[in-house]
C-alpha positions, 0 to 999 in steps of 0.5 A: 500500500503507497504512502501518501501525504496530505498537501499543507493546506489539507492539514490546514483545513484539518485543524481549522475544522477541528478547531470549530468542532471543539468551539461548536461543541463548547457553545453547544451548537449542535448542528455546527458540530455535527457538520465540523466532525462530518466534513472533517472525517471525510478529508481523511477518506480519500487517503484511505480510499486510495491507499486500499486501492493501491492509488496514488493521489497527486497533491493538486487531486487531493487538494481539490477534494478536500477543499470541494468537501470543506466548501460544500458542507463547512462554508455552505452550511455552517457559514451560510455561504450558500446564502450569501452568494446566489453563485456558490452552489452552482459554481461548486455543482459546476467544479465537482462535475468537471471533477467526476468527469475527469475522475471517469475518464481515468478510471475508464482508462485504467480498466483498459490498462491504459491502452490508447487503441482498446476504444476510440477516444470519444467512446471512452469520453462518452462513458467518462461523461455518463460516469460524471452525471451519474456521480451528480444525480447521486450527489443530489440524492445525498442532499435531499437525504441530508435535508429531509434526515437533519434538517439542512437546506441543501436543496435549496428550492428543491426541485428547482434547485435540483434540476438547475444542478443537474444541467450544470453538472451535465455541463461539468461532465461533458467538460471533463469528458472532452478534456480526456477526449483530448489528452489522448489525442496528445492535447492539454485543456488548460490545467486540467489536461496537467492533473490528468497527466500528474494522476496517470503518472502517479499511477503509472503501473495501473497504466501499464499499456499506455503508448505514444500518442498521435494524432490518430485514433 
């Protein structure tokens, strides 16, 4: 099992979320804390997941999780962020599905050992894609779990809300998509196609068919 170290600014937002449990509970604010200890378990899961699977997470993937899981449930429900900015939700709805549509995409890729040729670039995309809105449509279960279990307001207007999440989490997916669809081809989009990179290097050894690239298919 590799090891794998957590990035300073995880360890950062480890101790601030453990801070504010301890300040939450001292005040008796239930709700507060429940949230604190809930988002701070789940910044130690990925490392865990990882490890058990043999993967290895860049410092930048790891990073990104972390800070998604303490802008979600921390920022938004605990400081009200959700409320105080119309544009929160969707711009984290929008980041997390680019997010699971590269997630997709790698792991579509790893089951082909990295094997460029074993399908056309655009049908990996297009199960890459149907991986990331799948993950989404499972995240809004989640709310409406958390809402209708504890009371939280995730949801926001409901179905409204819902239904706004998905198109932006449909957007987010074909992004991510078609940001793999282009890294096979040899092509980077922006950063994205550079973490793509980090992770397939990291775990080189789940990529073991990889081979040069071309233009071709």
């Amino acid at each position: 099992m590799p090891r794998i170290s957590s990035p300073i600014l995880v360890l950062f937002i480890q101790f601030f979320l453990l801070i504010e449990g301890v300040t939450a509970l001292v005040q008796q604010s239930w709700s507060a804390l429940f949230v604190a200890v809930t988002t701070l378990v789940l910044t130690f899961l990925p490392n865990r997941f990882a490890g058990y699977l043999g993967i290895t997470l860049p410092g930048s993937v790891l990073t990104g999780i972390v800070i998604f899981l303490f802008a979600t449930l921390f920022l938004g429900e605990v400081e009200g962020f959700y409320n105080r900015f119309w544009w929160w939700d969707v711009a984290l709805h929008f980041l997390s599905a680019v997010s699971f549509g590269l997630m997709g995409f790698l792991a579509i890729f790893m089951l082909f050992e990295g094997d460029r040729y074993a399908a056309p670039p655009w049908a990996l995309a297009v199960l890459a894609f149907c991986v990331g809105l799948s993950i989404g449509a499972l995240w809004e279960v989640f709310e409406f779990s958390m809402d209708q279990l504890f009371g939280t307001n995730m949801q926001k207007s409901g179905l409204v809300d819902t239904m706004k999440d998905l198109i932006v989490d449909t957007i987010g997916a074909a992004i991510g998509a078609v940001t793999g669809f282009f890294y096979l081809k040899g092509r980077q989009v922006g950063g994205l196609g550079h973490v793509m990179e980090q992770f397939v290097q990291a775990n080189r050894r789940f990529y073991g068919k990889l081979t040069g690239r071309d233009d071709g298919d």
